[in-house]
C-alpha positions, 0 to 999 in steps of 0.5 A: 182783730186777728184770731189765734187759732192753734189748729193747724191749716193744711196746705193744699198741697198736703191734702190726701198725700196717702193716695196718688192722683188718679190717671188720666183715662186710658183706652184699651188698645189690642196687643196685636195687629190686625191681619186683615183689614179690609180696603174699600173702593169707593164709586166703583159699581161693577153691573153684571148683565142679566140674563135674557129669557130665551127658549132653550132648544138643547133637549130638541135638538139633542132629539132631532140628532139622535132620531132624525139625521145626526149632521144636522142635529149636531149643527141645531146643538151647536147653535143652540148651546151658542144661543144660550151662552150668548143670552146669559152674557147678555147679547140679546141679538146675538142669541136670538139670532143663533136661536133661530138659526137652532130652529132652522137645523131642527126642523130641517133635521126632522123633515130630513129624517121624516124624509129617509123614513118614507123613502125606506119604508118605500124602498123596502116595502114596495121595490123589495116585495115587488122584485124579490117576492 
């Protein structure tokens, strides 16, 4: 038996008629351009030596230039600045061969001026009084 109803079925198609289907998800996008963007390099590691502890003989050698004998000390500044600059490029070997090489003007530079002294003070105290007194 069929059952008569006046009420009128909706068709699928005309339910919620007054609202639009909703719209599919919609992700935010910028509206410029990125002026950077950074470029990565991969398996790349660049090392840089570290510096190698060695004494810093500059300020004697600066001493031994300026009190004792100057051709010498500048020598003893040169090899002494030479060392430090190979000990912080990471030559060890070089830098502890000018290093010591520093050592040897120093002490040569100061037995040198030690030297001049005694012989002026000889000359003058000794020859000086003896002939001119």
């Amino acid at each position: 038996m069929e059952i008569n109803d006046n009420r009128r079925q909706p068709t699928p198609f005309a339910i919620n008629t007054a609202f639009s289907p909703p719209s599919p998800a919609v992700q935010y996008q910028p509206q410029y351009q990125p002026q950077y963007q950074p470029q990565y390099q991969h398996g790349i590691v660049i090392a840089q030596p570290e510096p190698i502890h060695i004494p810093d003989l500059t300020c004697l050698a600066i001493f031994s230039a300026v009190t004792c004998c100057i051709p010498l000390g500048v020598a003893a500044i040169s090899y002494s600045r030479k060392a430090n600059q190979l000990a912080q490029n990471g030559d060890r070997a070089g830098a502890l061969e000018a290093n010591k090489k520093a050592k040897i003007f120093i002490a040569s530079s100061i037995i040198v001026g030690i030297f001049l002294i005694v012989c002026i003070f000889v000359i003058y105290f000794f020859l000086y009084r003896l002939y001119f007194l």
